[in-house]
C-alpha positions, -999 to +999 in steps of 0.1 A: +264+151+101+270+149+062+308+160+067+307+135+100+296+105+072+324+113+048+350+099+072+342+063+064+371+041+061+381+036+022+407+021+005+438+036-003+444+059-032+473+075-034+464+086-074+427+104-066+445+118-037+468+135-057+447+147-079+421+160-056+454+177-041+463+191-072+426+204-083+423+223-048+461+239-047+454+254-089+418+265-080+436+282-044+464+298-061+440+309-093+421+325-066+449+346-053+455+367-091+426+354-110+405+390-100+437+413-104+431+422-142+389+424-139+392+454-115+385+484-133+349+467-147+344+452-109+345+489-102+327+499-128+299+472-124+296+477-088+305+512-081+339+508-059+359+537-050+390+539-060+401+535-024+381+504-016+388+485-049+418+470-037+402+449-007+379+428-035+420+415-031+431+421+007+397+404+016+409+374+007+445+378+016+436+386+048+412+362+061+434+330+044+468+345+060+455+350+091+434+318+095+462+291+080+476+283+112+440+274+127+432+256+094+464+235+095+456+223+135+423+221+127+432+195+102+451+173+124+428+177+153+399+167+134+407+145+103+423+163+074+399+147+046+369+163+070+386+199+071+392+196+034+355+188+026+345+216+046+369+242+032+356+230-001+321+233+005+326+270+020+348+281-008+324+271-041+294+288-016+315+317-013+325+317-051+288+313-062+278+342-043+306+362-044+294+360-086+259+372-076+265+400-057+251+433-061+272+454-038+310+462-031+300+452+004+290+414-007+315+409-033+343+421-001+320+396+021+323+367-005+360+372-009+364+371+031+347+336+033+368+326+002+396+328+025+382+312+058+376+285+031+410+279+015+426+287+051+409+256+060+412+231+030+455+247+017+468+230+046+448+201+047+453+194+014+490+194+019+489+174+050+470+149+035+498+149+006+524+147+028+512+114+049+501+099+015+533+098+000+558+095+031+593+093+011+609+084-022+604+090-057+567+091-048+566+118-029+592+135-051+570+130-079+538+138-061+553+174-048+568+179-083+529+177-095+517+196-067+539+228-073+536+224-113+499+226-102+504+253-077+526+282-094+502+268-132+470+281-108+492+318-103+498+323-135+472+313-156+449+327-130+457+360-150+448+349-183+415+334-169+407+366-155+413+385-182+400+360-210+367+362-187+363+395-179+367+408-217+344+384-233+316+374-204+325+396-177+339+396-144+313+381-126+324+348-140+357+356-126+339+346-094+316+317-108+349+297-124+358+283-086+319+265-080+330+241-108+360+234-096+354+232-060+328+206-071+356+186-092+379+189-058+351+175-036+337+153-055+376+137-058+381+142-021+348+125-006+365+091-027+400+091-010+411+073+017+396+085+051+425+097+083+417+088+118+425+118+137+454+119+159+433+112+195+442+150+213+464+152+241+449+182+260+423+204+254+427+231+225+446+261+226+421+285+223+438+317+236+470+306+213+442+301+184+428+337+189+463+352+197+481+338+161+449+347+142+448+380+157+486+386+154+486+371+120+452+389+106+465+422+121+499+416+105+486+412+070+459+444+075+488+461+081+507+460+052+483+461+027+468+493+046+503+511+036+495+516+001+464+538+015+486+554+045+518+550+037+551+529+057+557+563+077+522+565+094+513+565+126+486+541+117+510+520+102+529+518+134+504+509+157+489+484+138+523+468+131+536+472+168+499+458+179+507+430+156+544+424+172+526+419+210+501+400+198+527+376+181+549+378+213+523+371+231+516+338+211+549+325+213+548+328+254+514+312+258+528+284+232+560+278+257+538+281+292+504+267+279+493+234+295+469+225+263+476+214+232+494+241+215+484+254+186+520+253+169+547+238+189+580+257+190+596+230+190+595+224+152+617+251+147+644+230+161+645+208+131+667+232+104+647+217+073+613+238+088+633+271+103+653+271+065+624+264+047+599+283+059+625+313+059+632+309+022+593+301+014+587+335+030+614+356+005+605+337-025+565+346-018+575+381-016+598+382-045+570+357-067+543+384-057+556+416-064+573+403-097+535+396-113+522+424-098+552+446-121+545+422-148+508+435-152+511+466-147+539+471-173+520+449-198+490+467-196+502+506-187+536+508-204+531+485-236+498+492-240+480+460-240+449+445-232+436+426-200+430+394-222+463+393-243+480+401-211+467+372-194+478+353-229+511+366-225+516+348-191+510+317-205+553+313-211+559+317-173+528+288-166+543+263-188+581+275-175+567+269-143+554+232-151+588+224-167+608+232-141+580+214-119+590+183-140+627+190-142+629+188-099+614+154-103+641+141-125+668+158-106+652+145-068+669+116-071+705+129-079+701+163-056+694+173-025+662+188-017+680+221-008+704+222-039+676+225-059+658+253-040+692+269-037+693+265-076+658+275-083+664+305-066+692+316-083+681+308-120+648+331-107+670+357-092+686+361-129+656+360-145+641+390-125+671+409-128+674+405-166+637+417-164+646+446-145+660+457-179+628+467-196+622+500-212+595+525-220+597+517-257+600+477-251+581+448-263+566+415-252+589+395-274+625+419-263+613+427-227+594+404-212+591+367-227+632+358-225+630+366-183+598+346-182+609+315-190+643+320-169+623+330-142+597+304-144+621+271-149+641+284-116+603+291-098+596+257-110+628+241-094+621+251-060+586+250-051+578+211-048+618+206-028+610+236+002+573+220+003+590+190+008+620+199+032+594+218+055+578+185+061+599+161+061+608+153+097+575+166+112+559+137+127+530+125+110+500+140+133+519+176+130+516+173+094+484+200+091+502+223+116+534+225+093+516+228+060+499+254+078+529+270+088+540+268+054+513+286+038+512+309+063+548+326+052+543+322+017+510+342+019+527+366+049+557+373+023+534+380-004+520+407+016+549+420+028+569+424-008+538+434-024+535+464-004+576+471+004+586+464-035+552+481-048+556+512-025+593+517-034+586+513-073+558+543-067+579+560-049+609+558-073+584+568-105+575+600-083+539+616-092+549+609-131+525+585-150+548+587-177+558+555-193+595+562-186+590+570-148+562+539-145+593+515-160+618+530-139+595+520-109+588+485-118+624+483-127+637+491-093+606+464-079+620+440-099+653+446-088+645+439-052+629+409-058+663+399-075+679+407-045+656+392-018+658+361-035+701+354-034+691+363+001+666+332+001+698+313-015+722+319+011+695+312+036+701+275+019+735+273+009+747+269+044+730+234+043+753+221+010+786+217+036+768+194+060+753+175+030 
């Protein structure tokens, strides 16, 4: 009933729409790395395994991976301002007592239901973006804001964390979201209210629970293979069960007679096949590449979780200029020049990165890539948000953004566990700071390469320009 009242017609406005936008994509993509350098006193505060530790992380991966597809039809099935309320509402709860917990159990719990949460509201969010500011320099403007918003939330999420957890403690790691999921709401419940699209069948619901499944089963996957390794047997059933189930999906979305949960024929349009294909590289690359950073801040130079999170800060602001920088250049380049360019300027970055040594330093090693790396990020994010929606029709809005998500999430996953297994495997059993940089060096390296692969994915596009 409360959420029910909130869809009261108001006026337009496009300005608190944007910024309840931007609040909820920061406080989303903080969530994903915000926890990453508080882990050793998580552990130590709530007695974690070393085995289990790592799912205070998956938890959330998996439930907002596997659940974005649901969340973006959700959103355009029943209003996108009312699934954004309600993701918000679930998220602070989950925050709040995700702070409070007492056992590894609850905190794992909480960090589940943070994901059901931001499943829901990420794509509505986005959707409602996207129908706010249809074309122009608007809407080049509003994405540039969005992604400055959205890679700013990544990256400083690492100096919150470790700013928190050194001088308050990681519980407030957890507690930081409640206020801003109350900022976000109390911005969202003021913007103009959608009519939802009247449906055209009844819902999908076996295509629902197949693409969850499939999608939930996909993520557990990988992220099981730093406990079990690429070459299990586990690993291949759970990947092969997650290959039938996604099989299965795409035949009950061609055959069903209900509304489908994500029409295949989106894919027809080259701006969502292209973009969601080079969203998907550049998650994995983006992932992996501050996973390496970390670590090698912290186990090969030496330094501590806060000043590591300080010495992020050059790759947030890189991030926001380059943000800024697509907006000036949106009206003189195409969408996909500039995600073709981003890509490359990041590509360089990482492989001048991929240079560091044992005996390095912050100001030799580290901050030059950064800010290469960062400006190219930058450049892209807002244009492939942008591309992958720009000739969905309106009431598939939620289902795209979903979509979206969904690969940049599913390539986190997957480049965090191929890149992260490869550089352990490369440093051997050695915790040696020449074999730990050799590993991160090789990561790095791959996340160099994957991304000229999201380049030519885009490149094609320039001769039909």
């Amino acid at each position: 009933m409360f959420l029910k009242s909130t869809d009261s017609i108001a006026p337009p406005r496009p300005g608190l729409t944007l910024a309840a936008v931007a609040v909820v994509q920061f406080m989303v993509s903080l969530d994903l790395s915000v926890v990453n350098v508080g882990l050793p006193q998580i552990a130590d505060g709530l007695g974690f395994s070393a085995v289990n530790l790592t799912w205070v992380i998956h938890a959330y991966a998996l439930t907002f991976g596997g659940l974005l597809l649901l969340g973006g039809k959700a959103a355009d099935r029943y209003g996108r301002r009312r699934v954004l309320l309600f993701g918000l509402l679930l998220f602070g709860l989950a925050s709040l007592l995700g702070g409070f917990a007492q056992t590894p159990g609850q905190l794992v719990a909480a960090r589940a239901a943070q994901g059901i949460g931001a499943a829901a509201l990420a794509p509505a969010a986005l959707a409602l973006l996207t129908a706010t500011f249809p074309g122009g320099r608007e809407r080049v403007r509003a994405f540039g804001i969005w992604s400055a918003m959205n890679a700013a939330g990544g990256a400083l999420g690492v100096l919150a964390g470790g700013l928190l957890t050194e001088y308050l403690g990681w519980r407030w790691v957890m507690f930081l979201s409640v206020p801003m999921s109350a900022v976000a709401y109390f911005l969202a419940v003021r913007v103009q209210a959608d009519v939802p699209r009247k449906p055209s069948g009844r819902p999908d619901v076996l295509g629902a629970v197949l693409a969850t499944s499939g999608l939930t089963t996909l993520v557990f996957g990988v992220v099981r293979t730093e406990r079990v390794g690429w070459g299990s047997i586990t690993t291949a059933v759970t990947l092969g069960a997650a290959v039938v189930l996604l099989l299965a999906f795409v035949t009950v979305e061609r055959t069903t007679k209900r509304e489908p949960l994500l029409r295949l024929g989106l894919f027809r349009y080259r701006s969502v096949s292209a973009a969601n294909a080079f969203n998907l590289l550049v998650g994995a690359a983006m992932a992996s590449s501050f996973y390496f950073m970390s670590l090698y801040l912290q186990r090969v130079l030496g330094h501590g979780p806060a000043l590591s999170g300080v010495m992020f800060l050059p790759f947030a602001l890189g991030v926001v200029v380059g943000a800024f920088l697509a907006v000036k250049l949106g009206d003189r380049f195409p969408a996909q020049r500039l995600m073709a360019g981003g890509a490359l300027m990041t590509a360089i970055g990482f492989a001048w990165f991929s240079l560091i040594a044992a005996d390095g330093s912050f100001l030799v090693n580290v901050l030059g890539p950064s800010i290469v790396a960062s400006i190219g990020f930058g450049l892209c994010l807002g244009p492939v948000v942008s591309t992958a929606t720009a000739e969905v029709a309106p009431h598939e809005a939620g289902t795209a953004s979903g979509l979206l998500n969904s690969t940049r999430q599913i390539g986190a996953s997957l480049g965090l566990a191929a890149f992260g297994t490869a550089a352990l495997h490369h440093s051997g059993a050695s915790s040696s700071p020449e074999a730990l940089t050799s590993g991160y060096a090789l990561g790095l390296r791959l996340a160099a390469l994957v991304l000229l692969v999201a380049v030519g994915i885009v490149l094609p596009r320039f001769s039909r320009s």
